[in-house]
C-alpha positions, 0 to 999 in steps of 0.5 A, spaced: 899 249 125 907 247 125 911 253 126 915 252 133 922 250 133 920 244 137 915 241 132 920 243 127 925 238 129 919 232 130 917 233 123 924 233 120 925 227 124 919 223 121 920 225 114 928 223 114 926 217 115 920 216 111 926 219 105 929 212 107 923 209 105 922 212 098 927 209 093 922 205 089 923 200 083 917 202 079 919 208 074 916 214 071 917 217 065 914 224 061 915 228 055 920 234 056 916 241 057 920 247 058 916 253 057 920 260 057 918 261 064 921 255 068 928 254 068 930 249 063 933 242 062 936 238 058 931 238 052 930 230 050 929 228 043 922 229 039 917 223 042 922 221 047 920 220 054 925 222 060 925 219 067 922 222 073 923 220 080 919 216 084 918 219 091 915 218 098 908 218 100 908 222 106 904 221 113 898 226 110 895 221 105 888 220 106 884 216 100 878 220 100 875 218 094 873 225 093 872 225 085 873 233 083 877 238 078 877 244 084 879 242 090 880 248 094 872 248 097 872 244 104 865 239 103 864 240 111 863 247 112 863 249 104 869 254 105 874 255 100 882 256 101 885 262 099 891 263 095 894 264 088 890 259 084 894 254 081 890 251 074 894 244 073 894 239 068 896 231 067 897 228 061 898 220 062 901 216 058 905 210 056 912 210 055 912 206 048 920 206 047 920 213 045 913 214 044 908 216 050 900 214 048 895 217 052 892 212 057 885 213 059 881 211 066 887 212 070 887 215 077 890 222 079 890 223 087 892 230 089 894 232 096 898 239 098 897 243 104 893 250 104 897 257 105 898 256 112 902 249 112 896 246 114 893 239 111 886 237 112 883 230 114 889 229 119 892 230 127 899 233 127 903 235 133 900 242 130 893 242 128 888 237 127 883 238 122 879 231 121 874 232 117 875 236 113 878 235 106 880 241 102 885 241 098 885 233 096 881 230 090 882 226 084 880 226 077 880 220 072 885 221 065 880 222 060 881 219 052 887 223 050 890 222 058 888 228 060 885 230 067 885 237 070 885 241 078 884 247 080 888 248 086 892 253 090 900 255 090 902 252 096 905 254 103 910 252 107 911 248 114 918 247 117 922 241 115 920 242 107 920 245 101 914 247 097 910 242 095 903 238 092 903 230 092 900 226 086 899 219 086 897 216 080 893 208 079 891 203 075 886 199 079 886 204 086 879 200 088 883 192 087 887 188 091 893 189 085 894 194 081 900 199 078 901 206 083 907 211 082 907 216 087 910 223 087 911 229 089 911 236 084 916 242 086 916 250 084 922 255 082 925 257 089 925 265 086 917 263 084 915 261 090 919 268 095 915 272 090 908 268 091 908 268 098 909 276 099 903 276 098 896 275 102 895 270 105 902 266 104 906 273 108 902 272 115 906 266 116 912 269 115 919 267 111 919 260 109 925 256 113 928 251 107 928 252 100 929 246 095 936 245 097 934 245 104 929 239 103 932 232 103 926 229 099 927 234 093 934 232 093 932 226 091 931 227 083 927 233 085 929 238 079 926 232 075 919 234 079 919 242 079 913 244 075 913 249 069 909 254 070 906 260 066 902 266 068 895 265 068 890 271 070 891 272 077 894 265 078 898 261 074 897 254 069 902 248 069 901 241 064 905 235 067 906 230 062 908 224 065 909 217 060 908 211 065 913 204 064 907 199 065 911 193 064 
């Protein structure tokens, strides 16, 4: 698991220069949300969409092809992460001067790390977990461009904010094909209070917050999920309008 200071510094080392990697010239843009419970932003116009950042994949991206809606079983061994359940939807659609129409048939990857800082299916200086796929999988936008996951808040590791990376695709079995792919963030208060609670706690207080992260200085207020209490976890609808061309 990556908690040494000595891992620490690799890590943020490799990621400064996949940040150089990031800027991208395909762009991203979704109908405003603001619930009451997420820090506002400037509210658009009704039916406009605004412009959400491109951001980098990351080195833990593994193209599992695992097609679920509840990612946090493990397929090898049929354990399942624990954590504070995170309900997440996406709504696809395409940015149409100021309307966004639903678009169906698309695909939503979803990766992020358990509550100890851990990916599955990788070998990092830390742990190695080839193998196993918790907390990784993929939907397909439905008729009205919805597609759902159940998931968990994340936890941290050194060198990053809190984070789940997405990664949306067109055509993601071809040879060409649109992809965008990002990254979604969470309220810095949020997340101290989540992670006072077991599991998250045994790790201990996380080291960067959003304005530590090099990443999220990248148009990451543009990415914080807004997120609403729901039963022991929480619900969140990310609405994204795709500029096709």
């Amino acid at each position: 698991m990556p908690s040494d200071n000595s891992h620490g510094r690799r890590y943020m080392t490799r990621r400064a220069a996949l940040a150089v990697l990031a800027g991208g010239g395909v762009t991203l843009l979704a109908r405003g949300y603001t619930p009451k419970s997420t820090p506002a932003e400037e509210a658009p116009r009704e039916g406009a969409c605004i412009v959400r950042p491109q951001q980098t994949e990351g080195p833990y991206f593994v193209d599992e092809r695992l097609q679920r809606s509840d990612i946090r079983s493990d397929p090898a061994d049929g354990t399942t992460q624990p954590g504070v359940p995170l309900h997440l939807t996406f709504t696809v659609g395409r940015s149409n001067g100021n309307e966004c129409t639903p678009l169906a048939g698309v695909q939503i990857d979803v990766w992020q790390c358990n509550a100890r800082g851990v990916y599955s299916d990788v070998t990092d200086p830390g742990f190695r977990t080839k193998g196993h796929k918790f907390l990784r999988g993929y939907q397909v936008t439905d008729p009205t461009g919805a597609a759902q996951f159940v998931t968990i808040y994340p936890g941290w590791y050194p060198g990053r904010t809190v984070h789940i990376h997405f990664k949306i695709r067109t055509t993601p079995t071809g040879p060409r094909g649109y992809a965008f792919t990002s990254q979604l963030y969470f309220d810095d208060a949020l997340t101290d209070r989540v992670h006072t609670q077991a599991p998250y706690a045994s790790k201990g207080p996380r080291t960067d917050r959003n304005a530590d992260d090099g990443i999220f200085t990248r148009g990451g207020e543009k990415l914080i999920l807004p997120l609403t209490e729901h039963g022991e976890g929480y619900t969140s609808t990310f609405a994204i309008g795709l500029q096709l061309g």
